[in-house]
C-alpha positions in Angstrom: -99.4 206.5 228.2 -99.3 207.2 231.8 -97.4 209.8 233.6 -97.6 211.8 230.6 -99.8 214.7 230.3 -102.5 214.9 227.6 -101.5 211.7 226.2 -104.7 209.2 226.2 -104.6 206.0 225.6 -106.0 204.6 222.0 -107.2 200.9 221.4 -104.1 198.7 219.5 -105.8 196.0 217.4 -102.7 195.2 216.0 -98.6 195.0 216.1 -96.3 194.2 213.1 -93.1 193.2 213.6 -90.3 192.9 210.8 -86.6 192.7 211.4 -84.1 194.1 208.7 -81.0 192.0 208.1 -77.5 193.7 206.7 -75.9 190.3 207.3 -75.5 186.7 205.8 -77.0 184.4 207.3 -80.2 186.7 208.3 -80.6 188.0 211.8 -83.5 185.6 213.7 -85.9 187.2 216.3 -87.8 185.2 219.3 -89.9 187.9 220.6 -93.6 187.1 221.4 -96.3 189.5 220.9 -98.3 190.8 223.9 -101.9 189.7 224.0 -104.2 192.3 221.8 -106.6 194.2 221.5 -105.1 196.4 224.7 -105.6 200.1 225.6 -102.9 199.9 228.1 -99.0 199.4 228.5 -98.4 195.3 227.9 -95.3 193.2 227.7 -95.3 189.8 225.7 -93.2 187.1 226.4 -89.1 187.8 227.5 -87.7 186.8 223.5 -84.1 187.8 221.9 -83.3 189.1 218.6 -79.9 187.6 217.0 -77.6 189.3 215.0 -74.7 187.5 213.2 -71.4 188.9 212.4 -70.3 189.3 208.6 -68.0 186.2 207.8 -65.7 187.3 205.1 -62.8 185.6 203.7 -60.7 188.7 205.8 -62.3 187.5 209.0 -65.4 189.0 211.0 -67.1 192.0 209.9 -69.8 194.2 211.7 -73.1 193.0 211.9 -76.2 194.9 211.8 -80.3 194.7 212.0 -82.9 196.8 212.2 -86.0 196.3 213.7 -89.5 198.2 213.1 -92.6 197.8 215.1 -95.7 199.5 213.8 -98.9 200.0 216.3 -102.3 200.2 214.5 -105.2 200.6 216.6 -109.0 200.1 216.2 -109.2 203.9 214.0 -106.3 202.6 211.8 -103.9 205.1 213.3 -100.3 203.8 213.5 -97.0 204.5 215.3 -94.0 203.1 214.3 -91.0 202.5 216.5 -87.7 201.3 215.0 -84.2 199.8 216.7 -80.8 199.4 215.2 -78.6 197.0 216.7 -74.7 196.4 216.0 -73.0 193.3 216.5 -69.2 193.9 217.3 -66.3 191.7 216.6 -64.8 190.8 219.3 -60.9 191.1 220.1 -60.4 187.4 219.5 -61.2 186.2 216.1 -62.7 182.9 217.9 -66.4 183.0 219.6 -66.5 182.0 222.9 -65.7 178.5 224.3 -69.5 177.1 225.0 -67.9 174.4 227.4 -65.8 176.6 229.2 -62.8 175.9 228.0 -60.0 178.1 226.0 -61.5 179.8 223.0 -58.2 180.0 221.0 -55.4 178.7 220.2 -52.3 180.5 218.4 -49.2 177.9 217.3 -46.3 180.5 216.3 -42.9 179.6 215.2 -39.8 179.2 217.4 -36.7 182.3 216.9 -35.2 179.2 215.4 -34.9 175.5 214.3 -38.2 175.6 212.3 -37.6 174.9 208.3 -40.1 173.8 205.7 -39.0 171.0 202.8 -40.2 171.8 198.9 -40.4 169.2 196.7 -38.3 166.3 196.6 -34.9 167.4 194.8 -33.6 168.8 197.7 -32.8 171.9 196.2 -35.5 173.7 198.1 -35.2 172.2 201.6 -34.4 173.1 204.9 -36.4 176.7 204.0 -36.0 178.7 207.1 -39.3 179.8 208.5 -39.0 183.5 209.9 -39.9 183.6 213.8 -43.0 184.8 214.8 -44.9 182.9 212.4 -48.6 182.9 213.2 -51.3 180.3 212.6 -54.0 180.7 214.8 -57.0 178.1 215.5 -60.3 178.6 217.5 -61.6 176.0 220.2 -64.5 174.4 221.0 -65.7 171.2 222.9 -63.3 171.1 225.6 -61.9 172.4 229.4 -59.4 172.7 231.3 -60.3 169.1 233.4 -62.9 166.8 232.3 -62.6 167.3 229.0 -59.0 168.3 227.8 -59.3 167.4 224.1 -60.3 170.4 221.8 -62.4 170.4 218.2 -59.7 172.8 216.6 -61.0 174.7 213.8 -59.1 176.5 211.4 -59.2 180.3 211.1 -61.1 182.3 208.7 -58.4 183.3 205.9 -55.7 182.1 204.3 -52.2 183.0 206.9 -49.1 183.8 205.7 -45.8 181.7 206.8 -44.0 184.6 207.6 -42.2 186.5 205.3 -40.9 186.0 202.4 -38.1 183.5 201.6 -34.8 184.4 198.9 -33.4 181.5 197.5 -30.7 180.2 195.3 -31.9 177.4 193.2 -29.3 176.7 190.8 -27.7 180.1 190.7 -31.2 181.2 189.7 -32.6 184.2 192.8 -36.0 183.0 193.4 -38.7 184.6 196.0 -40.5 182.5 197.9 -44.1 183.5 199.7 -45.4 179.9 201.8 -49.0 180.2 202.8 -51.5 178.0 205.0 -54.8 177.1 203.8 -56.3 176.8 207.3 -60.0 178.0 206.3 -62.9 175.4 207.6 -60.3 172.7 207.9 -60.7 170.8 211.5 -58.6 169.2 213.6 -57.4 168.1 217.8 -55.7 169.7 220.4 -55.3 169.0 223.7 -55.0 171.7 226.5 -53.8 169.6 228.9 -51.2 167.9 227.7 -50.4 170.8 224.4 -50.2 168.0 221.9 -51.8 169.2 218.9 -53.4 166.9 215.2 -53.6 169.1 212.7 -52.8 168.7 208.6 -52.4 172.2 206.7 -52.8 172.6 203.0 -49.5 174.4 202.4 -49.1 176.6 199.1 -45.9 178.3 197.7 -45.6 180.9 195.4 -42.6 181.5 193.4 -41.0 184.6 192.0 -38.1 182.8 189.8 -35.3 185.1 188.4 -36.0 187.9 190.7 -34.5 188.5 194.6 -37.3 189.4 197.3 -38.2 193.3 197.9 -36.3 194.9 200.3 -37.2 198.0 202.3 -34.7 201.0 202.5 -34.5 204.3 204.1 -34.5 207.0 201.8 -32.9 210.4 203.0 -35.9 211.5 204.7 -37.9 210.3 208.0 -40.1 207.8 207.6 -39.8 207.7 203.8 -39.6 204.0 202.4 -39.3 202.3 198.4 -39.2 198.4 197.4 
C-alpha cells in the first residue's frame, strides 16, 4: 500500500466475495470485481449492495448483512476484510413514493358521526367508533398533477378500530374489539380530489356476559388495575 511505511505490495491472484444475509428475502450485491492479477490499489466497477428490511406481521424490522472480502495472492497469503451494514426503518411505515408522489396515506375517524352496523338484527348497529381511529395505507404510482390516482396498499398488520366497544344486547353486557384486516389488500385513492376505493375485511370479537375493562387510579401515582 502506498503512503504507508514498510508495507510492500504482494501479487493478488484472487478476490472472493460473499455477502451474509440476516433478512428474508436475501440481501443482493452488484459489485464488480477489479481486473486481477494486480500488485497495486484497483477499483472495479461503481456496484451497490441491497439490504431489505425484515417484514413481519408487527411491521418493519431491522435489516442487516455482512459482507467479507478475502485477498489471496500468488503465495496463497490472504487478508480478509469484512462490512456490516444496517438497514433502518424509516419513520413512515410506507417506502418512498417512486413517482414522486405522497408515500402515505392515514384515514382516521371523525370526533363523531362515525358508527359501524353488526349483523342484520339491528341489535348491534349504529356501534359508535371511538375518534381517532387509525387505518393507515401506503402509496404508490401517483403525483400531485399528472397523475393524481394512487395504487393504495394496505398496511402491514392487522389495525385495531379503536377501542373497545360495551354493549347491551338483550340485557346481556357484551365487549366488543372491531379489527381491520388491511394486510396485502389493494385498493385507489386519489390525491387530488381525496376520494378514496377501498374494501376492508372487518372482524369482531365478542366478550358476551362480561362489561369491557376499565382503568382506575389506585391510591398511589401512577398505579393502574383492570
Amino acid at each position: 500500500m502506498r503512503h504507508v511505511p514498510d508495507c510492500r505490495p504482494r501479487h493478488i491472484a484472487r478476490l472472493l466475495l460473499k455477502l451474509y444475509g440476516y433478512t428474508r428475502p436475501r440481501p443482493t450485491s452488484s459489485l464488480v470485481m477489479p481486473e486481477l492479477p494486480t500488485s497495486r490499489e484497483s477499483c472495479g466497477a461503481m456496484g451497490a449492495i441491497s439490504v431489505p428490511l425484515r417484514i413481519t406481521r408487527k411491521g418493519p424490522r431491522v435489516g442487516r448483512a455482512r459482507v467479507v472480502m478475502r485477498a489471496i495472492t500468488s503465495q496463497d497469503r490472504t487478508d480478509s476484510d469484512r462490512l456490516y451494514l444496517v438497514c433502518q426503518p424509516g419513520t413512515s411505515r410506507c417506502f418512498s413514493n417512486p413517482t414522486g408522489g405522497p408515500a402515505e396515506l392515514d384515514l382516521v375517524t371523525a370526533a363523531a358521526g362515525s358508527d359501524i352496523d353488526l349483523g342484520s338484527t339491528g341489535l348491534a348497529h349504529d356501534l359508535a367508533v371511538p375518534p381517532g381511529a387509525r387505518l393507515s395505507l401506503c402509496l404508490t404510482g401517483c403525483d400531485a398533477t399528472t397523475q393524481p390516482v394512487c395504487d393504495a396498499v394496505g398496511g402491514y398488520v392487522d389495525q385495531a378500530v379503536g377501542a373497545p366497544v360495551p354493549l347491551l344486547a338483550g340485557g346481556i353486557p357484551t365487549c366488543l374489539l372491531s379489527r381491520v384486516h388491511a394486510f396485502g389488500a389493494r385498493w385507489t385513492a386519489n390525491v387530488q380530489t381525496g376520494a378514496v376505493d377501498l374494501v376492508a375485511n372487518l372482524t369482531t370479537f365478542a366478550w358476551v356476559g362480561q362489561a369491557c375493562p376499565r382503568l382506575h387510579r389506585l391510591g398511589g401515582r401512577g398505579s393502574r388495575h383492570l
